[in-house]
C-alpha positions as CSV (number, residue, x, y, z in Angstrom):
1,X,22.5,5.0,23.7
2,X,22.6,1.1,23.5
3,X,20.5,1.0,20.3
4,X,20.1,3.7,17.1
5,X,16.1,3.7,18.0
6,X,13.4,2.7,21.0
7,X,13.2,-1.1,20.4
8,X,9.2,-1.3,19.4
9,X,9.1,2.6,18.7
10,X,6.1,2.9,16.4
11,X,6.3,5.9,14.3
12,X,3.5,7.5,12.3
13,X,2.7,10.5,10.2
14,X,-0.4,11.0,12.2
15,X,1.7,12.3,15.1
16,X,0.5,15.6,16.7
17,X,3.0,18.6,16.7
18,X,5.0,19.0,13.4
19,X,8.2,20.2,12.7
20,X,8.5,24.1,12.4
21,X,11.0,24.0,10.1
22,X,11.7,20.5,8.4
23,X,14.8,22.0,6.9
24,X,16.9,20.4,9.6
25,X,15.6,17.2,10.0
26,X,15.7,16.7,6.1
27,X,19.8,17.6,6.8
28,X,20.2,15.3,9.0
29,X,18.5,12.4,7.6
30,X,20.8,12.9,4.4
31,X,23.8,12.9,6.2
32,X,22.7,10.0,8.1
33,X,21.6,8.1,5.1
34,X,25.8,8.7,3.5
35,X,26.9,7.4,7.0
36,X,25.2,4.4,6.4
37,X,27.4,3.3,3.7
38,X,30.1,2.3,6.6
39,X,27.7,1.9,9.1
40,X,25.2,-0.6,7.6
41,X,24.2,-0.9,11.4
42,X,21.8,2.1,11.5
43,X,20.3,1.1,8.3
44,X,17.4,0.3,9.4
45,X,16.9,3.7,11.5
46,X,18.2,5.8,9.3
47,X,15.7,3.7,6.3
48,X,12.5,4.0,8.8
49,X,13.4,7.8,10.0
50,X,13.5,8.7,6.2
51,X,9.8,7.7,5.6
52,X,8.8,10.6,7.1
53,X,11.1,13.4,5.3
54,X,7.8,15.3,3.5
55,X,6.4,16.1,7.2
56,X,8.5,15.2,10.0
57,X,7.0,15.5,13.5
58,X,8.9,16.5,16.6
59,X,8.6,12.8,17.5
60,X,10.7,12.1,14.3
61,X,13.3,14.6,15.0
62,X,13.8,13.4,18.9
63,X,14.0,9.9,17.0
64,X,17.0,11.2,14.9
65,X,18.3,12.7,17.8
66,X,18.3,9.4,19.2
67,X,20.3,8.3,16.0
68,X,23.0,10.9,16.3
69,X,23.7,10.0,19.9
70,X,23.9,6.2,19.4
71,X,26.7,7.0,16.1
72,X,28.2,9.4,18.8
73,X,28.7,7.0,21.7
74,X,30.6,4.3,19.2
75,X,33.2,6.0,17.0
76,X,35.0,2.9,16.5
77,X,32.7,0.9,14.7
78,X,32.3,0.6,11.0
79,X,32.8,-1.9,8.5
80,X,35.5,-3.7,9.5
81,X,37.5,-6.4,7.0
82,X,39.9,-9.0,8.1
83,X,42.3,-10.3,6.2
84,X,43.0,-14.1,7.5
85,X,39.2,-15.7,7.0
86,X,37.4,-18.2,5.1
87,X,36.4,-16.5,2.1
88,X,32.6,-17.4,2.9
89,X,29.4,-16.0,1.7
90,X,26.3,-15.8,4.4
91,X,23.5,-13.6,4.1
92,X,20.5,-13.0,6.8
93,X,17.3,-11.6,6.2
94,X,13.8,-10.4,8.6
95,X,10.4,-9.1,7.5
96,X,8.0,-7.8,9.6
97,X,5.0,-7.9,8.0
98,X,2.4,-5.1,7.9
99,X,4.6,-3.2,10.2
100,X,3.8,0.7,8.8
101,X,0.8,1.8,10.7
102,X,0.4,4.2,8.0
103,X,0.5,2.0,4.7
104,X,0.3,-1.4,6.1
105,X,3.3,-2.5,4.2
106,X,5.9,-4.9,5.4
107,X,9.7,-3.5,6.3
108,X,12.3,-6.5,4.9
109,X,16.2,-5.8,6.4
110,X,19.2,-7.8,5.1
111,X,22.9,-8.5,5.7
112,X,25.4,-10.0,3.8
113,X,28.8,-11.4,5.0
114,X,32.0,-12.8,3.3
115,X,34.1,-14.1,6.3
116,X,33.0,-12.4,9.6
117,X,32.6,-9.1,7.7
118,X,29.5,-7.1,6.6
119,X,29.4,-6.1,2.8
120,X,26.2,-5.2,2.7
């Protein structure tokens, strides 16, 4: 997998089949959600995926799925801090507003940096 989730994968509650069992899906998305602590880089997935933890669809579990194989495919990566850089802070941010086609609420992300490394 190249990215954690689809690029433009719209996710909604109105989805057709539901899970069976949510029990899984609602293990996985915990787990997921302590990964992110050194892996701020599925944040957003992991964020997104957990929306929909009181009745997850089978779309939402092939969308973890999707999440499990990305963290998979890249065991090297993680928060990562180097010793010799500018002590500098830099922080980015993106909204998408209105984004939820359930609640019409906007989704904010953020990262913060001091040097070239990701504290947040």
């Amino acid at each position: 997998m190249n990215t954690p989730i689809k690029a433009n994968l719209k996710l909604s509650l109105d989805e057709k089949e539901k899970l069976a069992d949510p029990t899984l899906y609602r293990k996985i998305i915990g787990k997921l959600q302590y990964l992110t602590i050194t892996r701020p880089y599925i944040s957003y997935s992991v964020n997104k995926l957990s929306q929909f933890l009181s009745t997850p669809r089978v779309t939402h579990m092939h969308a973890a799925q999707r999440v499990l194989q990305y963290v998979k495919s890249c065991p090297g990566q993680g928060i990562v801090f180097v010793a010799n850089t500018k002590v500098k802070l830099h922080a980015y941010t993106d909204s998408d507003w209105a984004a939820c086609p359930d609640t019409r609420r906007s989704t904010t992300s953020f990262c913060i940096f001091i040097g070239s490394s990701i504290i947040s």
